[in-house]
Structure formats: structure tokens, C-alpha cells
C-alpha positions as a printed NumPy array, in Angstrom:
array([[  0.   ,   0.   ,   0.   ],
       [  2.758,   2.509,   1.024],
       [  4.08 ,   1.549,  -2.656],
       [  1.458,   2.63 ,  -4.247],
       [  1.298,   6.161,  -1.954],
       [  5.114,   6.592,  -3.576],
       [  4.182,   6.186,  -7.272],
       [  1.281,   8.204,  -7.537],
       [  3.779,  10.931,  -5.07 ],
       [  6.341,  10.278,  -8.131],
       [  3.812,  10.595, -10.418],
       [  2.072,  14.02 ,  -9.209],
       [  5.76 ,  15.6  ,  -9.012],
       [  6.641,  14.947, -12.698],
       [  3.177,  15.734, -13.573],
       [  3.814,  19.209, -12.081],
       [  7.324,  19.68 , -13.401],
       [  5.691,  19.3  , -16.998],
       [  2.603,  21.331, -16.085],
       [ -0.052,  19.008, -16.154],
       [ -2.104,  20.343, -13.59 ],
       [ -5.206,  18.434, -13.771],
       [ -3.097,  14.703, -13.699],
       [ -0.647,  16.028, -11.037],
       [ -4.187,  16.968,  -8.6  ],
       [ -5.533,  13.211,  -9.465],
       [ -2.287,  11.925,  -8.864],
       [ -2.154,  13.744,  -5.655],
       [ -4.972,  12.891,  -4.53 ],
       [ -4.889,   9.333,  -4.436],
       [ -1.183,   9.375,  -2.971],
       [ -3.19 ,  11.503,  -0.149],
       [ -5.579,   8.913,   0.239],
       [ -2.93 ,   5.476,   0.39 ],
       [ -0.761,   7.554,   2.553],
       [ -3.899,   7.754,   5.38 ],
       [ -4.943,   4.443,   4.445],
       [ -1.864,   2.976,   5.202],
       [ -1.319,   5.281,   8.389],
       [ -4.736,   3.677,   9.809],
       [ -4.209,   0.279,   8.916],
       [ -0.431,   0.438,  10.793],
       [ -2.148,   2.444,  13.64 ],
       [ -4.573,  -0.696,  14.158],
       [ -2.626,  -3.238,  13.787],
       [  0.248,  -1.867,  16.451],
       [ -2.978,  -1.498,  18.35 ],
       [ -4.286,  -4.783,  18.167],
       [ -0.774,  -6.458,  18.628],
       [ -0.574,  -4.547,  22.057],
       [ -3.702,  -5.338,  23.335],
       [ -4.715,  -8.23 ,  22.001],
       [ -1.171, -10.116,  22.213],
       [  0.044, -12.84 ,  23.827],
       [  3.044, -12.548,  26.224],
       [  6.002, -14.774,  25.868],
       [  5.176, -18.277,  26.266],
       [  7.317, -19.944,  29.043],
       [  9.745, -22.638,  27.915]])
């Protein structure tokens, strides 16, 4: 998922460097929308490790 935030990112700067302003806003956009995707998803799951985890199992 974070891969996909830093291709559209790559994408909307070369889109602006050439001037495309509409492709470099869609481009945008979705990198926006991975990047908090991605920030949720990690924010739950460190959640859910912590409280739903096991401790270390005794030998």
C-alpha cells in the first residue's frame, strides 16, 4: 500500500514539473488517500498487537 502512496507521489511531481495540472491533482490525490490508508491500517494493527497479544510463552 505505502508503494502505491510513492508512485502516484512520483507521479504528481513529474506531472507538475511538466505542467499538467489536472493529472498532477488526481495523482495527488490518491497518494493523499494510500498515505492515510496505510497510516490507519499500521495504527490498528500496532494497536491490536498490544492489546490483544500474547506474552512470551514460558519454555
Amino acid at each position: 500500500m505505502l508503494r502505491w502512496a510513492l508512485i502516484f507521489f512520483v507521479i504528481a511531481i513529474i506531472a507538475g514539473v511538466l505542467g499538467l495540472g489536472g493529472l498532477a491533482g488526481a495523482a495527488s490525490g490518491i497518494a493523499t488517500i494510500l498515505f492515510w490508508v496505510f497510516v490507519i491500517l499500521f495504527v490498528l494493527s500496532l494497536l491490536g498487537n498490544l492489546l490483544g497479544g500474547k506474552g512470551p510463552r514460558a519454555v
